[in-house]
C-alpha positions as CSV (number, residue, x, y, z in Angstrom):
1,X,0.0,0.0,0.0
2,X,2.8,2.1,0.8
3,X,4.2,1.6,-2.4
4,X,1.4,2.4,-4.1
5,X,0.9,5.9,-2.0
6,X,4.4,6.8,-3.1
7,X,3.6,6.0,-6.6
8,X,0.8,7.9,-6.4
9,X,2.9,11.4,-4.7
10,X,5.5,11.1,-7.5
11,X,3.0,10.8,-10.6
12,X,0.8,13.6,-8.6
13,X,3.8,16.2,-8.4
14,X,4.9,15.5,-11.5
15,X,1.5,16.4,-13.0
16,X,1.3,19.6,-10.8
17,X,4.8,20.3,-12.1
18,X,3.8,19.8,-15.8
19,X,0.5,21.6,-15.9
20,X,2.2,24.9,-14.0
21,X,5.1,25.2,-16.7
22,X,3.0,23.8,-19.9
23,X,0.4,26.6,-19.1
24,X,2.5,29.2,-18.7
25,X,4.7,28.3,-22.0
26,X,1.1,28.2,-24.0
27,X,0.5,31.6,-23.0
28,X,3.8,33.1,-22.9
29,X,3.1,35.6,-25.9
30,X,0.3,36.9,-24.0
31,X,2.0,37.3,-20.7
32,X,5.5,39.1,-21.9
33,X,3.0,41.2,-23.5
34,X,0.7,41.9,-20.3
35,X,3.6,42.5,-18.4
36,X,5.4,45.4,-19.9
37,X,3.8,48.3,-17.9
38,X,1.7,49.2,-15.0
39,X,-1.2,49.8,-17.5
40,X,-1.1,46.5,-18.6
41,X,-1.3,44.4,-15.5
42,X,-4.9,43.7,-15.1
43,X,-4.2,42.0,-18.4
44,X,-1.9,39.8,-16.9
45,X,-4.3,39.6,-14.2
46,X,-6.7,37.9,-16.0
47,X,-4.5,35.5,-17.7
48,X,-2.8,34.8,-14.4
49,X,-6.7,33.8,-12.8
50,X,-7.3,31.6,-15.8
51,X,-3.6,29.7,-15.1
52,X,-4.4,29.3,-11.6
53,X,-7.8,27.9,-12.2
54,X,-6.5,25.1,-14.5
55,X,-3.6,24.0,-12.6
56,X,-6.2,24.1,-9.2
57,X,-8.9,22.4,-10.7
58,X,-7.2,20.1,-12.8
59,X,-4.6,18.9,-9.6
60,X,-8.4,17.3,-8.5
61,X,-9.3,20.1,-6.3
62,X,-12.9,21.9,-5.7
63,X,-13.1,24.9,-3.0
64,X,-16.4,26.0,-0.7
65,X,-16.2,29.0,0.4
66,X,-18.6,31.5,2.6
67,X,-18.2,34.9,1.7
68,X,-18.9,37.4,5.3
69,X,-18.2,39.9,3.0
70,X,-17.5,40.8,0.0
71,X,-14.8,43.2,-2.4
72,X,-16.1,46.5,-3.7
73,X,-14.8,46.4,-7.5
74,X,-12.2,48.1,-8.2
75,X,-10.8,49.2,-4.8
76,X,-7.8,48.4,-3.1
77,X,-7.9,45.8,-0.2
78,X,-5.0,44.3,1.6
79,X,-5.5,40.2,1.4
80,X,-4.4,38.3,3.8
81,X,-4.4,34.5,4.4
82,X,-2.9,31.5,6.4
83,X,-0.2,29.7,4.1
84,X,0.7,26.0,4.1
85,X,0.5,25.5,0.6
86,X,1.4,26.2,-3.2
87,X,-2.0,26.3,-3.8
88,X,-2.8,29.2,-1.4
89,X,-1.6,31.5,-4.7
90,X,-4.5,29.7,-6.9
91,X,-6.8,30.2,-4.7
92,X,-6.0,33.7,-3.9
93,X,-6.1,34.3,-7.7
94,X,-9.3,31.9,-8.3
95,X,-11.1,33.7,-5.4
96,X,-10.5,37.6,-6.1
97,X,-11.6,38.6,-9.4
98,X,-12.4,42.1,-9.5
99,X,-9.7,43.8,-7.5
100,X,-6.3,43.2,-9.2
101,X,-3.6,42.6,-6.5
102,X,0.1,42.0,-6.7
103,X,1.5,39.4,-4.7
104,X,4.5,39.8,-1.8
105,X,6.9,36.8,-1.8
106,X,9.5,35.5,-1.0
107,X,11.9,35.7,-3.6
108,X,13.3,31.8,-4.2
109,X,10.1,31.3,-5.9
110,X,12.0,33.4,-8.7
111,X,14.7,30.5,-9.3
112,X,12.2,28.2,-10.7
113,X,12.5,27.7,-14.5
114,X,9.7,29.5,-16.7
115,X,7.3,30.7,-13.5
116,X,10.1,32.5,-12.1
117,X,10.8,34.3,-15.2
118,X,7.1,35.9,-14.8
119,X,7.1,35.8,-11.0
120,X,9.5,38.2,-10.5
121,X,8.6,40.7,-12.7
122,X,5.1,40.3,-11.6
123,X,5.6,40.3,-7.9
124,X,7.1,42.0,-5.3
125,X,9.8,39.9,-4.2
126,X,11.5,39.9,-0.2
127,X,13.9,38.2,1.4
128,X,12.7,38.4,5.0
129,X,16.3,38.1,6.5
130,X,17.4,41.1,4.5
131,X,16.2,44.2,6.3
132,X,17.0,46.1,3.1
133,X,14.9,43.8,1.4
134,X,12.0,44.3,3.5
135,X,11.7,48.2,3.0
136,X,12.5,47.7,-0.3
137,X,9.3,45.2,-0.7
138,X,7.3,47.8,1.6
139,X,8.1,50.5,-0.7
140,X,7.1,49.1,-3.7
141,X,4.0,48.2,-2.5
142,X,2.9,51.1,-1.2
143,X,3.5,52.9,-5.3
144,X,1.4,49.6,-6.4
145,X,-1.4,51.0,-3.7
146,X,-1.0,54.0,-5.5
147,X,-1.5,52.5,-8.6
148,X,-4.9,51.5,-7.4
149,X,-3.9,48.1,-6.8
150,X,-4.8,45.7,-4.1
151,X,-1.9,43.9,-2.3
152,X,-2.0,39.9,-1.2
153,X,0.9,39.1,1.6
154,X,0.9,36.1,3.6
155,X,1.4,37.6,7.3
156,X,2.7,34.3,9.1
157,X,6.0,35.7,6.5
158,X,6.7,31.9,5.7
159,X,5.5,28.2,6.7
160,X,6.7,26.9,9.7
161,X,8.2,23.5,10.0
162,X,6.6,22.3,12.9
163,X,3.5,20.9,11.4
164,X,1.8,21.4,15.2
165,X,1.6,25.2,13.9
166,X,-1.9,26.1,13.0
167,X,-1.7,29.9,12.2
168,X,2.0,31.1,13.2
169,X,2.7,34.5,14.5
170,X,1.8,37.6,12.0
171,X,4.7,39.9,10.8
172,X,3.9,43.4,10.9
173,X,4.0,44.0,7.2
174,X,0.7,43.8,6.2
175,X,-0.7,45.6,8.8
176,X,1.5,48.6,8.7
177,X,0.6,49.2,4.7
178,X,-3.0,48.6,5.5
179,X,-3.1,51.6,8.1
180,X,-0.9,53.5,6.5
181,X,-2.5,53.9,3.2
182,X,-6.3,53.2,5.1
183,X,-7.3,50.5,3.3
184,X,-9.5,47.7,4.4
185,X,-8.0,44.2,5.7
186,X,-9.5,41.0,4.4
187,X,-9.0,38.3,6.0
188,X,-9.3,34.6,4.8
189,X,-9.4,31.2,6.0
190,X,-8.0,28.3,4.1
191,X,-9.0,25.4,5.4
192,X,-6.9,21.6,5.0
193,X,-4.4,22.9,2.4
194,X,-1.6,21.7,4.8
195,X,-3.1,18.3,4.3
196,X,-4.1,18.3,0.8
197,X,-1.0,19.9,-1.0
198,X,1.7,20.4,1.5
199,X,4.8,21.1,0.4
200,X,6.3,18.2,1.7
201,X,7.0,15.6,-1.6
202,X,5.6,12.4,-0.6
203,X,2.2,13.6,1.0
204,X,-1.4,15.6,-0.1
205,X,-4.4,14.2,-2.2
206,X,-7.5,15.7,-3.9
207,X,-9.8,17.2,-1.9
208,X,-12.5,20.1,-1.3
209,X,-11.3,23.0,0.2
210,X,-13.2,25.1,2.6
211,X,-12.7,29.2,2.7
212,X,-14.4,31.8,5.0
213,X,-13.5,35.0,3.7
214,X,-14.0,36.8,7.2
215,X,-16.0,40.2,7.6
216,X,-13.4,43.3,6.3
217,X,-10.8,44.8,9.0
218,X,-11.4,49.0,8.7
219,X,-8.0,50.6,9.0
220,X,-9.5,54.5,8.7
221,X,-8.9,56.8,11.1
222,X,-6.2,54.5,12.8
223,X,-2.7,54.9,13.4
224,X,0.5,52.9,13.7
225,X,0.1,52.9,17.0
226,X,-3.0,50.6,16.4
227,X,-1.0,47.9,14.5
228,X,-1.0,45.1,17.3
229,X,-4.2,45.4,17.8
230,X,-4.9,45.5,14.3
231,X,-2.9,42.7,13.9
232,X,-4.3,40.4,16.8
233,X,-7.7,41.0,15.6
234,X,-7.0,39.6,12.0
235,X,-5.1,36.3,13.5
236,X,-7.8,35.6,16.4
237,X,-10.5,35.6,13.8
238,X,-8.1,33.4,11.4
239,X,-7.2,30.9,13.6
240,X,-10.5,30.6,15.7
241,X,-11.6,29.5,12.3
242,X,-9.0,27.4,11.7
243,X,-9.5,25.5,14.5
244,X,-13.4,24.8,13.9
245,X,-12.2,23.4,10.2
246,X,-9.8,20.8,12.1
């Protein structure tokens, strides 16, 4: 049985591996294209949501997800969610459609061949031991705000290897952006991605996954000096629902 299972895991990655990069190589004219400016990027945008849905949905996996609230069109949010997977990025992408948002990442994703190529030029890349590198990641999301954009960042600023972890401690990133440019926090639950698609090899199988997109964190008419609490209030609600999808 074992054997089988392992069988299974290499096939599986393989596949995931394949329908990322053949994807992206299909619609290579299109991206370079959508890439080249500012003005362009919701362009990219929408070829970037069609990608993730084939490689989500064609990896065996369906979502369920209760929306508390919902995004205005065409505003700019901050987008946060608990991260345990490659497939929290598709499902980021699947889920918000109408609010184009650039991703903050970390920036190995940008040595993989033929996603890397578009990944860094697409997001903002960090390298959370570099203190340079952190202002420089703030900074440039803070002229994509400008821009009108919406900004997705990961708070937990990494996945933990202690698989015990169900919603690690929030960097202050996130928060600080959000308050400083008063736009509204949303805050999302992925559930069982950590056992579905982990990124671990030899582990994860097809499954449905569930989502609360919680009710919208205001940031108006607060200051720095609110960022813990800010910051508290967005994990307490993440993990308390978390915990209920365990």
């Amino acid at each position: 049985m074992r054997l089988v299972k392992i069988a299974f895991w290499i096939l599986w990655k393989i596949w995931f591996y394949l329908l990322m990069t053949v994807v992206i190589i299909i619609m290579s004219p299109l991206l370079i294209l959508t890439i080249s400016s500012d003005r362009t990027y919701p362009y990219f945008f929408i070829l970037a949501r069609f990608w993730a849905r084939i490689v989500f949905f064609g990896m065996g996996f369906r979502y369920q997800v209760e929306w508390q609230q919902k995004p205005e069109k065409g505003k700019s949010y901050m987008l946060i969610a608990n991260h345990t997977s490659m497939m929290d990025i598709m499902l980021m992408l699947i889920l918000i459609k109408d609010n184009p948002f650039v991703f903050v990442g970390k920036q190995e994703l940008a040595k993989l061949p033929i996603f890397g190529f578009f990944y860094k030029r697409t997001c903002i890349l960090v390298d959370r031991g570099n203190s340079q590198s952190r202002m420089q990641a703030i900074k440039s999301a803070e002229d994509k705000i400008k821009l009108g954009r919406s900004i997705c960042i990961f708070p937990e600023g990494g996945v933990s290897d202690d698989k015990s972890v169900v919603l690690d401690e929030f960097k202050d990133g996130a928060f600080r952006l959000a308050i400083e440019h008063q736009i509204e926090i949303v805050p999302m639950s992925f559930g069982g991605l950590k056992r579905y698609f982990p990124f671990e090899f030899f582990a994860g199988y097809p499954g449905t996954v569930p989502v609360v997109v919680h009710p919208f964190i205001v940031t108006k008419g607060k200051t720095l000096a609110d960022r813990k609490e800010v910051k508290q209030q967005a994990r307490e609600m993440m993990l308390k629902q978390l915990l209920l999808f365990k």
